[in-house]
C-alpha positions as CSV (number, residue, x, y, z in Angstrom):
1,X,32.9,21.4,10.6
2,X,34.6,23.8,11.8
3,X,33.9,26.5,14.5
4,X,33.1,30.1,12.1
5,X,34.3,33.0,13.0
6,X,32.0,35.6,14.3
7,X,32.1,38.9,12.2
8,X,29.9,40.6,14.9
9,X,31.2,39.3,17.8
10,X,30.6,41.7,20.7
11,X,33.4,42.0,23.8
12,X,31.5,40.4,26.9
13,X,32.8,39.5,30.2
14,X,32.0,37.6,33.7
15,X,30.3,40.7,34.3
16,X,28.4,41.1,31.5
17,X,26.4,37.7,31.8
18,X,26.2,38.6,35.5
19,X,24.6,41.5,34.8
20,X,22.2,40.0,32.0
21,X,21.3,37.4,34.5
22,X,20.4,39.4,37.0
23,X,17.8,41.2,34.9
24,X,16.5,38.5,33.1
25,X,16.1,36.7,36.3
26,X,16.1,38.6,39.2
27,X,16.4,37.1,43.0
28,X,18.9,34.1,41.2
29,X,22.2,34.1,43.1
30,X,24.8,33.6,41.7
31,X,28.1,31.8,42.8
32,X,30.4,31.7,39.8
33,X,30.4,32.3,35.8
34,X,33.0,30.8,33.3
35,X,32.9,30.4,29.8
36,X,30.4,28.1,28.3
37,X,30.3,25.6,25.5
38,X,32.0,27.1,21.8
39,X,29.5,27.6,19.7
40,X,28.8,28.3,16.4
41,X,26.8,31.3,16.2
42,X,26.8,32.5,20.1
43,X,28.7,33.4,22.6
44,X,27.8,31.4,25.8
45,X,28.5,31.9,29.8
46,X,27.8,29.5,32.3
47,X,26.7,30.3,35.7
48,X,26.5,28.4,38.9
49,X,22.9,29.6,41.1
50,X,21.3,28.6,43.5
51,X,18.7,26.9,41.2
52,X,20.8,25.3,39.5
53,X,23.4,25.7,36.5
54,X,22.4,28.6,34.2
55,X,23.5,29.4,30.5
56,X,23.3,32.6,29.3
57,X,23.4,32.8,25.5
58,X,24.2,36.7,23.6
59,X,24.0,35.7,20.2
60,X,26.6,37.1,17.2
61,X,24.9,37.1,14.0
62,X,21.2,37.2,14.2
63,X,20.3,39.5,16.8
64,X,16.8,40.1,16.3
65,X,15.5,40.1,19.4
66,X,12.0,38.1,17.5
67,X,14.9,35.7,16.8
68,X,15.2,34.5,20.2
69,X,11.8,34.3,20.5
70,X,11.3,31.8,18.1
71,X,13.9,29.9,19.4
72,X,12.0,29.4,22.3
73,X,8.9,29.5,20.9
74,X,10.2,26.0,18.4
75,X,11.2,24.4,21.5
76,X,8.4,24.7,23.2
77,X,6.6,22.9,20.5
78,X,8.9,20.8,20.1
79,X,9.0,19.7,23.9
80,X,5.0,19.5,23.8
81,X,5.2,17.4,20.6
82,X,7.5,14.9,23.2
83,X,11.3,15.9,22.2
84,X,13.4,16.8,25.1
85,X,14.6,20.1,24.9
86,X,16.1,22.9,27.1
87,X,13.9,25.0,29.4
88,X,14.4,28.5,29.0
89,X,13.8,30.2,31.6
90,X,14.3,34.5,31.1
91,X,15.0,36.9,28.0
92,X,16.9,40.3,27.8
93,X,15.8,41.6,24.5
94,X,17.3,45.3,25.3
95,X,20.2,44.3,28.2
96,X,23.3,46.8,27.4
97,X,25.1,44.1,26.2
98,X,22.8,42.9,23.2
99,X,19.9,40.5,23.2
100,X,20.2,37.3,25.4
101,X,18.4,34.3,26.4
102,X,18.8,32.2,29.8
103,X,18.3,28.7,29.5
104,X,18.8,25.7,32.2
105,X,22.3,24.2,31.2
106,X,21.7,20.3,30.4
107,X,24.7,18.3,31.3
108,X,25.9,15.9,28.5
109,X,28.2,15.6,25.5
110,X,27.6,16.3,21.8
111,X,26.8,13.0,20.2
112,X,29.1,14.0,17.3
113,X,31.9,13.6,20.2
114,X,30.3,10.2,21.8
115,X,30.3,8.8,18.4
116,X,34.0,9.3,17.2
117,X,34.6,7.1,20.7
118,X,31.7,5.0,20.6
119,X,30.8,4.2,16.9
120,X,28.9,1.4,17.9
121,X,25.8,3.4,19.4
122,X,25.5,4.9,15.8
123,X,22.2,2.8,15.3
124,X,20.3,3.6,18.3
125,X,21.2,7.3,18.6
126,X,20.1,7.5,15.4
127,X,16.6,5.5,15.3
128,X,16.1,8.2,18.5
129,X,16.9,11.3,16.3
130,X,14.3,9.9,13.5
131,X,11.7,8.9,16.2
132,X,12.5,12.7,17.3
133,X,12.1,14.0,13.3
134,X,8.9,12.2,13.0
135,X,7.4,14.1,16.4
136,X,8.4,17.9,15.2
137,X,7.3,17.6,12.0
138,X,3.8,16.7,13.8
139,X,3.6,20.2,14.8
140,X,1.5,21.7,11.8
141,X,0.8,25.4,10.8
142,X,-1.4,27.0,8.4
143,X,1.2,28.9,6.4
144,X,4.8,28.5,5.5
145,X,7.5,30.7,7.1
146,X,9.4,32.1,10.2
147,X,7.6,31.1,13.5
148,X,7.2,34.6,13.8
149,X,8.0,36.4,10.7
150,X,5.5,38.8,9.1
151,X,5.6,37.1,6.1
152,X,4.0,33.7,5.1
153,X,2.8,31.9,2.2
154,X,-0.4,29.9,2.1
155,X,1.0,27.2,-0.7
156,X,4.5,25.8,-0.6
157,X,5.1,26.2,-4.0
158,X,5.4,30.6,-3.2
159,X,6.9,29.9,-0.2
160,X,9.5,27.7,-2.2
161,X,10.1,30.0,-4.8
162,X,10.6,32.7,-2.4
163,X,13.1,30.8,-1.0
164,X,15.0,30.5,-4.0
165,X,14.8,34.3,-4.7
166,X,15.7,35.2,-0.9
167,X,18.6,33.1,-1.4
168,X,20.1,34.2,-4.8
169,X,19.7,37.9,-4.4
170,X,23.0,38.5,-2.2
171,X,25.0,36.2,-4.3
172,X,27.4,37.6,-7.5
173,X,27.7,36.0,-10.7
174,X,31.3,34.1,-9.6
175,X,29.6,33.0,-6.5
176,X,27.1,30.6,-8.7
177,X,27.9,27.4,-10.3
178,X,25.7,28.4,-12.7
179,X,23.8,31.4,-14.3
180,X,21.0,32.5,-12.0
181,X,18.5,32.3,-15.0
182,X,19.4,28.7,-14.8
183,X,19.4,28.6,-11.0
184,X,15.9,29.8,-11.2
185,X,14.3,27.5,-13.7
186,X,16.2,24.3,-12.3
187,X,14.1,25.7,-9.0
188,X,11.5,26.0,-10.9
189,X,10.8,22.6,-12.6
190,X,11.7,20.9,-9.0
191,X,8.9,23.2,-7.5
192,X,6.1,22.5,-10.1
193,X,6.9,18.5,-9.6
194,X,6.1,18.6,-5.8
195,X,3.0,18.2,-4.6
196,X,1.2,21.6,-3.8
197,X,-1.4,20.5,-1.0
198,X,0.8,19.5,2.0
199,X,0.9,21.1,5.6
200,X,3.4,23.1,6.7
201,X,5.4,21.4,9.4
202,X,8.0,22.6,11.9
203,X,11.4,21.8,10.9
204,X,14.4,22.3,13.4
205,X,16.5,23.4,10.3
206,X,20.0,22.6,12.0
207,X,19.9,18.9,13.0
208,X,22.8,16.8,13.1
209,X,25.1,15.0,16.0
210,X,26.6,18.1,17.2
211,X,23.1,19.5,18.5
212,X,22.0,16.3,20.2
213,X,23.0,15.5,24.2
214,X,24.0,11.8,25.2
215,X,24.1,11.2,28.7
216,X,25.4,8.0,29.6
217,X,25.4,7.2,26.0
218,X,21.3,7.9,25.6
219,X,20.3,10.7,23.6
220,X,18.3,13.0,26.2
221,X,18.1,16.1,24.3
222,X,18.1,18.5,21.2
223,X,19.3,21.4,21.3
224,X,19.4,24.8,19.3
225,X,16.3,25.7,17.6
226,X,17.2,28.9,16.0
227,X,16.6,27.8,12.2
228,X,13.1,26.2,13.2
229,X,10.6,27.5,10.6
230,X,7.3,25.8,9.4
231,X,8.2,24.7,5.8
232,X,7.6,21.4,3.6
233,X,9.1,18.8,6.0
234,X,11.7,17.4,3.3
235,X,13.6,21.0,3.5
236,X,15.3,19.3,7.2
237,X,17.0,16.8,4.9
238,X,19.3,19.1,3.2
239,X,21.2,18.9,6.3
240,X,20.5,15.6,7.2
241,X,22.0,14.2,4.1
242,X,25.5,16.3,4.0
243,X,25.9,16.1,8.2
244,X,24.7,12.5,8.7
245,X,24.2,10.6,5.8
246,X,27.3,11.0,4.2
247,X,29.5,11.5,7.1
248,X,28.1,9.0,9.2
249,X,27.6,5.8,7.1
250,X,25.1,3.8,9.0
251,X,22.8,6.3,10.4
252,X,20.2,6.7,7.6
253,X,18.7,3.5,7.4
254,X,17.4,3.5,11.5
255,X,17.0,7.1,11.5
256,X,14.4,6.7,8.1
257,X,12.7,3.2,10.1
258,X,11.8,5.6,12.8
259,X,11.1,8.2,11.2
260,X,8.2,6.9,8.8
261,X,6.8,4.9,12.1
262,X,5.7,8.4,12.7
263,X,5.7,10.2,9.0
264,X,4.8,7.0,6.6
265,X,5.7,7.4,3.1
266,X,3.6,8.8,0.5
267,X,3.5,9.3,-3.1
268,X,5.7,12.5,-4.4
269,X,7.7,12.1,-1.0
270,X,10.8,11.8,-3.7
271,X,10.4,15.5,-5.3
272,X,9.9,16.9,-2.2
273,X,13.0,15.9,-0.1
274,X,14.8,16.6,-3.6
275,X,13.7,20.1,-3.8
276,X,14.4,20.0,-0.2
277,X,18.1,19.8,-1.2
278,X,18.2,21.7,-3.4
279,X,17.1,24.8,-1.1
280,X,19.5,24.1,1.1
281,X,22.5,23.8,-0.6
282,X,21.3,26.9,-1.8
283,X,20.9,28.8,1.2
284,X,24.0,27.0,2.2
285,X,25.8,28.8,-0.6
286,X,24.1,32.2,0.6
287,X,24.9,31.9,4.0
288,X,28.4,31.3,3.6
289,X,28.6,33.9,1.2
290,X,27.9,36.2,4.0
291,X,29.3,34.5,6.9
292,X,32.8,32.7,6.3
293,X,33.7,33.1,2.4
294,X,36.1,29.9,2.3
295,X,33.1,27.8,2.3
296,X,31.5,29.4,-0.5
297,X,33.8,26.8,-3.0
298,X,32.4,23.5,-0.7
299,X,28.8,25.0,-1.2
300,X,28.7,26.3,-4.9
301,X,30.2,22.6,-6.0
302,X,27.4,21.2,-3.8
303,X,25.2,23.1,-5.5
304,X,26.3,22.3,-9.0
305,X,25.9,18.9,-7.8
306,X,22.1,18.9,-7.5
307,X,21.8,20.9,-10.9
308,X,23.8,18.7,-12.5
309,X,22.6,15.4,-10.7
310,X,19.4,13.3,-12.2
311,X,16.5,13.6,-10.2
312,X,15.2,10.8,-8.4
313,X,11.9,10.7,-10.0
């Protein structure tokens, strides 16, 4: 996929992260900044300190300084639950320069990169990433939503219907493959078919090979946490299936093995990681809606796809 252009992409400099640094954390020296990593949704500076190398992340879109703390409050979980993940290790919610985060930088390339080189790790990078899945969505909350958000729902069948109408609000009639009256009810009869009594799990809500390290051709960390929300676990296989699955052939079968060593199936797992889907493509749709309107085409056939498909069930 391609990189998206940021809408809200603030002007920052050498300077600028140098200065954000120093407040976040103060008595670090530094010896030189450059530009770090592209990324998707951030604008990224690495430094060279004296402890070490430092990246300092000012993000474009959402920049809700709560935000950032989930972030790092997901990865923390996630790290306790036995994922490797970055440390983080200061915040500037107010710096004059917009809300950043300072994180130790973790040498490695995206696997996404290794991969296209190395296709024949595609097994064992993947069994890792499903023996990672199965550890997150160990980490269990009372209620559905935003690690932080004010809002949550008690049952996943609200916080699934939310979903939907959070998602379809923004978006006009040519946007939708379909009426939203139809939208709704297809939502509708997917939500009243999965089960209602499950825990709400973390879910990283952006995994795929581009936010996964390999060092030495080992996956050794996972990276970017800032769609992490406690939902029904099958909602992280929306992304799985469209970034993986069908662009990776090979990397389901070892990534599902590992993953049910940890998560074993169960009955009505079918409607749930169908629903699951569904919301993404979805939010997909919405988000591109909003964010870089050329994918709105890619996502609204997506989403015809899964009205129009048979359920598996």
């Amino acid at each position: 996929m391609d990189r998206i252009a940021d809408d809200t992409s603030t002007p920052l400099s050498p300077a600028a992260a140098a200065e954000v640094l120093a407040l976040a954390c103060p008595g670090v020296r530094v010896d030189e900044i450059r530009p770090g990593p592209s990324g998707y949704s951030s604008k990224l500076w690495l430094a060279e300190t004296d402890e070490g190398p430092l990246l300092v992340r000012f993000p474009q879109r959402n920049r809700d300084p709560r935000a950032l703390r989930s972030l790092v409050l997901a990865a923390r979980l996630a790290n306790q639950a036995g994922v490797p993940t970055v440390r983080y290790r200061g915040f500037a919610p107010d710096s004059p320069h917009g809300p950043a985060i300072i994180q130790e930088f973790r040498r490695g390339e995206r696997a996404s990169d290794v991969l296209k080189r190395e296709p024949d790790r595609l097994g064992l990078v993947s069994e890792t990433i499903g023996d990672w899945l199965g550890r997150i969505h160990g980490v269990h909350a009372e209620r559905f939503g935003g690690l932080l958000s004010e809002r949550q729902d008690v049952d996943w069948h609200a916080a699934a219907t939310e979903k939907v109408r959070h998602a379809l609000a923004p978006l006009a009639p040519d946007q939708l493959p379909a009426s939203a009256a139809t939208i709704r009810q297809a939502f509708a009869d997917a939500i009243a078919r999965t089960p209602l009594e499950q825990p709400a799990s973390l879910v990283h809500g952006d995994l795929y090979f581009d936010n996964v390290l390999l060092d030495r051709g080992k996956a050794v960390c996972l990276l970017d946490f800032e769609h992490a929300a406690y939902l029904d676990r099958f909602c992280e296989f929306g992304k799985l299936n469209e970034l993986l699955f069908e662009w990776w052939t090979g990397s389901e079968e070892p990534l599902l093995a590992a993953y049910r060593d940890l998560q074993p199936p169960a009955p009505g797992d079918a409607e749930r990681r169908w629903l699951g889907v569904g919301l993404y493509e979805l939010a997909q749709l919405a988000y591109f809606a909003r964010w870089q309107a050329d994918l709105v085409p890619v996502y609204r056939a997506r989403l015809d796809g899964w009205l129009t498909a048979s359920a598996p069930y």
